[in-house]
C-alpha positions in Angstrom: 92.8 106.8 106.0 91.6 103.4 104.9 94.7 101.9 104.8 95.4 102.7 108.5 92.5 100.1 108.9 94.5 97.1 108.1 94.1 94.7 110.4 97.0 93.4 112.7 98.7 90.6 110.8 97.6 86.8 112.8 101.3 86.5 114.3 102.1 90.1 115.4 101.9 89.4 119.2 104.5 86.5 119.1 106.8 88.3 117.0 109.8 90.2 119.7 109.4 94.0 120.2 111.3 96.6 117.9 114.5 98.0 119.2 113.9 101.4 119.7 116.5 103.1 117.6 115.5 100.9 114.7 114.0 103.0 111.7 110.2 102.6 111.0 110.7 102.5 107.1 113.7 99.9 105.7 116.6 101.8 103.2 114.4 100.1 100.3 111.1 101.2 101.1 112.3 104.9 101.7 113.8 104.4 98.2 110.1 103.0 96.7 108.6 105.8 98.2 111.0 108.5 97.2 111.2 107.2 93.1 106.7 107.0 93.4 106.9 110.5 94.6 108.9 111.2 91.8 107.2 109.4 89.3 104.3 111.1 89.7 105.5 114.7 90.0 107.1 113.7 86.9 104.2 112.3 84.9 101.5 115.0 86.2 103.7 117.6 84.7 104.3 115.3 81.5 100.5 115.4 81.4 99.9 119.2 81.9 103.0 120.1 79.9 102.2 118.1 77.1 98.5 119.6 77.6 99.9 122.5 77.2 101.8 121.8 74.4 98.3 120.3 72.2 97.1 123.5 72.4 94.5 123.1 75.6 93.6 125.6 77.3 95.2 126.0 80.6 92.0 124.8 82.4 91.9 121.9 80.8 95.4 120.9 80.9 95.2 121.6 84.8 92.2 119.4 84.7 93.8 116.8 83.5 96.9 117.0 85.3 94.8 117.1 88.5 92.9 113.7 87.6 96.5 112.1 86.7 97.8 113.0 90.1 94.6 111.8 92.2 93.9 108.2 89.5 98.2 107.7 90.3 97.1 107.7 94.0 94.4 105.5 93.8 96.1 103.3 91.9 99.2 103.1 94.3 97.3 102.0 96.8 96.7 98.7 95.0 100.4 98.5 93.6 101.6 99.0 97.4 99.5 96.2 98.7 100.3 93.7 95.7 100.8 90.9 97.7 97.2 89.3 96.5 93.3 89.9 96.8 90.8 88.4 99.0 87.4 88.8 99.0 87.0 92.3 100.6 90.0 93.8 98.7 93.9 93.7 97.9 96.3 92.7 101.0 95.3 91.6 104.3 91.4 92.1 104.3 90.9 95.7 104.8 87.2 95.8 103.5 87.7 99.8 103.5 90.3 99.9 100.4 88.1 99.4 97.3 85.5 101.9 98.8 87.9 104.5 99.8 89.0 104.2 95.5 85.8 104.3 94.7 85.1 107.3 97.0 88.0 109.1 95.7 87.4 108.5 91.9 83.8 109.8 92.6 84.9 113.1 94.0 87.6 113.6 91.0 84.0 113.5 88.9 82.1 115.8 90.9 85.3 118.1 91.2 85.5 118.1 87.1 81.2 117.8 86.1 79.8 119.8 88.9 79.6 123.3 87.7 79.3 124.6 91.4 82.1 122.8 92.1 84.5 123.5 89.4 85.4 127.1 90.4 86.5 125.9 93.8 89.2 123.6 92.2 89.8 126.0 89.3 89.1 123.1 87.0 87.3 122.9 83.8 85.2 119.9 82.5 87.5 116.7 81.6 86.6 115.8 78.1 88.6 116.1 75.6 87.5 118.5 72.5 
């Protein structure tokens, strides 16, 4: 939701309308977005596999494979707006980024630490015995 709070970029009104049949997303960026997804399908079950494999129990190898997926999100929000930082957060000035990671990190805690929360997300505490 934060990043729909971008603000319009300072020449969009001079720039010529978009042709109607063009498509909203370039051949390149439906390629990024197609090998992220992938990426992080394939490294959340890396993480709960290899979980798994160390002999957790399957709480905690859920656990953890629930905090790599939501941390790989939070972090992809900075990776897709790489192009720099200004004071209020990466890209274009969208003050809302850097809360909306910060809200999202603190919900992964209470999700994990919570104990009334845990059974709703079928997740055990994070650490690591």
């Amino acid at each position: 939701m934060a990043l729909a709070a971008d603000p319009p970029q300072a020449n969009c009104m001079r720039r010529p309308p978009v042709r109607p049949e063009k498509m909203i997303f370039s051949n390149n960026a439906k390629k990024e977005i197609i090998r992220k997804g992938i990426m992080a399908g394939i490294t959340t079950f890396g993480v709960y596999a290899g979980g798994m494999d160390a002999g957790w129990p399957q709480a905690k190898a859920r656990t953890m494979a629930f905090s790599h997926l939501v941390m790989s999100r939070v972090c992809n929000i900075f990776d897709s707006r790489r192009a720099g930082w200004d004071a209020s957060g990466p890209g274009t000035g969208n003050r809302y980024i850097l809360p909306a990671a910060g809200v999202s990190t603190a919900m992964l805690l209470l999700t994990m630490y919570v104990p009334v929360l845990r059974p709703l997300y079928s997740k055990g505490p994070g650490h690591i015995d």
